[in-house]
Z-matrix of the N, CA and C atoms (Angstrom, degrees):
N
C 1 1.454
C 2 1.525 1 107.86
N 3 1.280 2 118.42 1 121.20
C 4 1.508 3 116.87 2 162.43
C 5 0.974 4 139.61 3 -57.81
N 6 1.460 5 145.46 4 171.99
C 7 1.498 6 133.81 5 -171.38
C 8 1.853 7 100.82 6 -83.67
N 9 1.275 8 114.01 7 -39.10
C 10 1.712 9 90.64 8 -167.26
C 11 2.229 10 85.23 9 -81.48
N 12 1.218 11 145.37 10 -10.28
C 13 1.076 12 117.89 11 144.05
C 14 1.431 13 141.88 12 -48.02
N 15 1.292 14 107.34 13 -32.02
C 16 1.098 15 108.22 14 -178.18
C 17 1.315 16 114.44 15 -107.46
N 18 1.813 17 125.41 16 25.89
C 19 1.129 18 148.95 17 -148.82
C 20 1.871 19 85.48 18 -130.75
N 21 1.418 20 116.64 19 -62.32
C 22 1.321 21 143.64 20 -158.96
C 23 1.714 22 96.90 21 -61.71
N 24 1.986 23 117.28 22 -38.04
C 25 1.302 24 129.00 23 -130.55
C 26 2.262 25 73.16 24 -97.19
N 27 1.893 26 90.93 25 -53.98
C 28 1.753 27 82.83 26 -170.04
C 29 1.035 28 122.50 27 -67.92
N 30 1.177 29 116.83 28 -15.09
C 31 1.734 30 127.82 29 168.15
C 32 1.300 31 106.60 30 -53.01
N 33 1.462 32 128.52 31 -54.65
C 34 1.617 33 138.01 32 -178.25
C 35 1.411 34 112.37 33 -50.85
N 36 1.118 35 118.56 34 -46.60
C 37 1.647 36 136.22 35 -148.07
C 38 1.341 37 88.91 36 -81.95
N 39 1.473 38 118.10 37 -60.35
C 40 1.449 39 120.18 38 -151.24
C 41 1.599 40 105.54 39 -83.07
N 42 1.569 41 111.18 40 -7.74
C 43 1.630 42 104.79 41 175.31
C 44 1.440 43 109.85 42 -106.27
N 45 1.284 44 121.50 43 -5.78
C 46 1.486 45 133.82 44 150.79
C 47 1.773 46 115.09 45 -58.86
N 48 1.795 47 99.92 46 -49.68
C 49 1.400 48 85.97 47 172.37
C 50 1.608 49 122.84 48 -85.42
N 51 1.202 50 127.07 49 8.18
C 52 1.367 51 149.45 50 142.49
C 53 0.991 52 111.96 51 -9.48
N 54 2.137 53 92.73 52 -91.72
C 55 1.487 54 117.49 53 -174.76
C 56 1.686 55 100.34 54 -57.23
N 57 1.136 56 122.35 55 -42.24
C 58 1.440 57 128.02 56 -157.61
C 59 1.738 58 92.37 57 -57.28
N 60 1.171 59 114.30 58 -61.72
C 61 1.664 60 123.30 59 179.20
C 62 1.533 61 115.99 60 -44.52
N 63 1.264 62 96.48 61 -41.83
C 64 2.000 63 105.75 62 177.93
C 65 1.665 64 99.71 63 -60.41
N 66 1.430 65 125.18 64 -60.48
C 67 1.411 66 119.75 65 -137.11
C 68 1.771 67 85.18 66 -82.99
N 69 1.665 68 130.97 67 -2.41
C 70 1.175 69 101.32 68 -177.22
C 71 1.754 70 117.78 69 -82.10
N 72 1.459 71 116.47 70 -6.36
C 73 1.187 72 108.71 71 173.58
C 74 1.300 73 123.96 72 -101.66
N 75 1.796 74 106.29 73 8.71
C 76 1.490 75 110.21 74 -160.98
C 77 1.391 76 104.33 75 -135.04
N 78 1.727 77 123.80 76 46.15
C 79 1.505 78 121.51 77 -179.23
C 80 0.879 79 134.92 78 -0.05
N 81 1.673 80 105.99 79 -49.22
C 82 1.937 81 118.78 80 -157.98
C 83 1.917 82 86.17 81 -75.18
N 84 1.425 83 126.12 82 -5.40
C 85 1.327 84 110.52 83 -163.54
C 86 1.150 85 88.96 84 -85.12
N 87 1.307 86 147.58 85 -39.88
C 88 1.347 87 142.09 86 -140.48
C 89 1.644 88 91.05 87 -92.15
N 90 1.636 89 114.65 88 144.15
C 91 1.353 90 102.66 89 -177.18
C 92 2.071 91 110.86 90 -101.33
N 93 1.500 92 82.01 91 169.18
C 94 1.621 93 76.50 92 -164.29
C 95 1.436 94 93.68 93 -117.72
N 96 1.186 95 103.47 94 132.14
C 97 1.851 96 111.11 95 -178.25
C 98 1.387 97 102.75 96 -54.65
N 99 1.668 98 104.95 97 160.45
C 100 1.448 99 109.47 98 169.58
C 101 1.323 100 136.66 99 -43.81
N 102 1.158 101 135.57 100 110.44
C 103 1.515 102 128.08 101 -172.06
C 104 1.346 103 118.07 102 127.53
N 105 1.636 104 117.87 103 -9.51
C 106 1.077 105 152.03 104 -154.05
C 107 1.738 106 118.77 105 39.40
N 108 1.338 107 120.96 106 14.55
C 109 1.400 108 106.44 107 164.86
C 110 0.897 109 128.29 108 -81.38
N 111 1.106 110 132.94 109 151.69
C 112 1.713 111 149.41 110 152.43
C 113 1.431 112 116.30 111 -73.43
N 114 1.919 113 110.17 112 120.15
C 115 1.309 114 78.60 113 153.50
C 116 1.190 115 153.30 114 -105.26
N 117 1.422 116 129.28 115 150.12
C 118 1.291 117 126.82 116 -161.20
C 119 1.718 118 120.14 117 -49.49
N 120 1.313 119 117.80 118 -18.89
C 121 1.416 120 121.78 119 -170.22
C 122 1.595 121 95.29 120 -86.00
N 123 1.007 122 121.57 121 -41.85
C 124 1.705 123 145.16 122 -175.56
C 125 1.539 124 89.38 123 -53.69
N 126 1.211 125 134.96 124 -58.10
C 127 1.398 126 141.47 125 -118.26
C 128 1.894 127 92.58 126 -126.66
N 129 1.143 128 106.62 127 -22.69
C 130 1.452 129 109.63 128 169.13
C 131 1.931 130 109.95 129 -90.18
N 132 1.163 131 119.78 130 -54.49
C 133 1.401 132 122.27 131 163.97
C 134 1.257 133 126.26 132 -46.32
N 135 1.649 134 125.12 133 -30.53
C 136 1.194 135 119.99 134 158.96
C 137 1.582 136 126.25 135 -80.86
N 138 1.110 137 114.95 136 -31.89
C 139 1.360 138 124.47 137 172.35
C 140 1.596 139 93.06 138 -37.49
N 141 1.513 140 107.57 139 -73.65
C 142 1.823 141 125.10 140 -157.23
C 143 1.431 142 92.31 141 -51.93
N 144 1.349 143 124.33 142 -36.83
C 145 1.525 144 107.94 143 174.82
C 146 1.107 145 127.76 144 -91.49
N 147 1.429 146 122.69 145 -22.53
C 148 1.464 147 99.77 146 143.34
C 149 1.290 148 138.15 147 -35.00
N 150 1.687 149 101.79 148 -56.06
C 151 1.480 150 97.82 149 -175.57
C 152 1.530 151 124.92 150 -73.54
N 153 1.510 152 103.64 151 3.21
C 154 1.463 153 112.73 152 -172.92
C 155 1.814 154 96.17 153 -82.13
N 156 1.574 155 118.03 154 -44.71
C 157 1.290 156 119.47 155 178.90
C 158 1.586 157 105.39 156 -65.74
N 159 0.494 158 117.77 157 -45.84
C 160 1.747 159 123.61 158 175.74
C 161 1.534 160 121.86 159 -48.06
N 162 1.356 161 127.65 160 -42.02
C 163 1.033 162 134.52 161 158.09
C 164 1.531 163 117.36 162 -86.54
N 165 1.085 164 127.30 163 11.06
C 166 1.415 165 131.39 164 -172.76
C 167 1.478 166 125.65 165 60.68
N 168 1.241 167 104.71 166 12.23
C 169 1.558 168 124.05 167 174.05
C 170 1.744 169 131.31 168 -60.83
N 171 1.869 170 105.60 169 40.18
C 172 1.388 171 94.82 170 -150.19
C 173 1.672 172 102.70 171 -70.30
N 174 0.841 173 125.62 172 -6.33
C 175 2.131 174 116.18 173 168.66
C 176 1.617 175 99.70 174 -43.98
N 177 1.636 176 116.43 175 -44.79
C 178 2.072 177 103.23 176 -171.24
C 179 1.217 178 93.39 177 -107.63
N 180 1.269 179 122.44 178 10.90
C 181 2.022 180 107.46 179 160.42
C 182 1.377 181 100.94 180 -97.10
N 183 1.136 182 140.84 181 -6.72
C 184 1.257 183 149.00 182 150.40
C 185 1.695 184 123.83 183 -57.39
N 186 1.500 185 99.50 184 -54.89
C 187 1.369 186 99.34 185 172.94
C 188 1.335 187 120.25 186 -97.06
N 189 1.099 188 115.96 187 -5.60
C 190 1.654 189 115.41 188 145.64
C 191 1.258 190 126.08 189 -60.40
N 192 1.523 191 116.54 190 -44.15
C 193 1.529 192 113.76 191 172.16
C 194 1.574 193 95.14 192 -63.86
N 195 1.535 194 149.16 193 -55.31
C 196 1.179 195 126.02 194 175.93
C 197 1.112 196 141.38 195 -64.11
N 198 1.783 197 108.74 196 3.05
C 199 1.499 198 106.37 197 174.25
C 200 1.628 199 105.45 198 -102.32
N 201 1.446 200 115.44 199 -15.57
C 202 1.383 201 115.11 200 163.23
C 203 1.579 202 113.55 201 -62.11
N 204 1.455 203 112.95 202 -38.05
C 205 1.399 204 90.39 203 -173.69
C 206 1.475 205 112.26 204 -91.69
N 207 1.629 206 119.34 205 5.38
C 208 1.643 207 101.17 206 166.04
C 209 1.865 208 96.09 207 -74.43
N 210 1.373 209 104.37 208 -52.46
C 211 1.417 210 109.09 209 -160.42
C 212 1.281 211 99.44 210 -41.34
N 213 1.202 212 127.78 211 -42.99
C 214 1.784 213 119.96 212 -163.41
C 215 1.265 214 107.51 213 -78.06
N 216 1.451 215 121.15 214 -10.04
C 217 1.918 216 124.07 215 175.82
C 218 1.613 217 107.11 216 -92.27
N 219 1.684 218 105.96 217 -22.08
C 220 1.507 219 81.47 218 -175.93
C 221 1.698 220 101.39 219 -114.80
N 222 1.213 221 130.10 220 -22.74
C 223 1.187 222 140.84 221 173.41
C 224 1.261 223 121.90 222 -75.88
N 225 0.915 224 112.47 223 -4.35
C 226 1.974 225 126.32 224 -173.53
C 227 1.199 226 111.32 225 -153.60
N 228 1.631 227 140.73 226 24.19
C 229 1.150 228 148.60 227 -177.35
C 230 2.217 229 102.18 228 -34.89
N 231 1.300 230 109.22 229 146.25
C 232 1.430 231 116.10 230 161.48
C 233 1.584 232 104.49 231 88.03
């Protein structure tokens, strides 16, 4: 990977965790699937990573981002 790749890659991440930082004080930002539920597995995994960024804990903001992305392959398939 080159440097403006890997220039291009931290640029992405860190304005993802941006938005990610905005929608935690502003609910109505986060969108709510049709029907208006949330799901609870969705909504418990982000919490824990919030609070993992919050305490500076990135080892379980790490494995929160990896338990979101099994949860979203097997809990939200398509």
């Amino acid at each position: 990977m080159s440097g403006a790749e890997r220039e291009e890659l931290r640029s992405r991440v860190a304005e993802a965790n941006a938005r990610s930082r905005r929608g935690r004080g502003h609910p109505e930002l986060v969108p709510v699937p049709p029907g208006g539920l949330r799901c609870a597995g969705c909504w418990e995994i982000k919490q824990r990573r919030y609070g993992a960024l919050e305490r500076g804990d990135q080892v379980e903001a790490v494995r929160m981002a990896e338990a979101m992305g099994f949860h979203l392959r097997y809990a939200h398939p398509g």
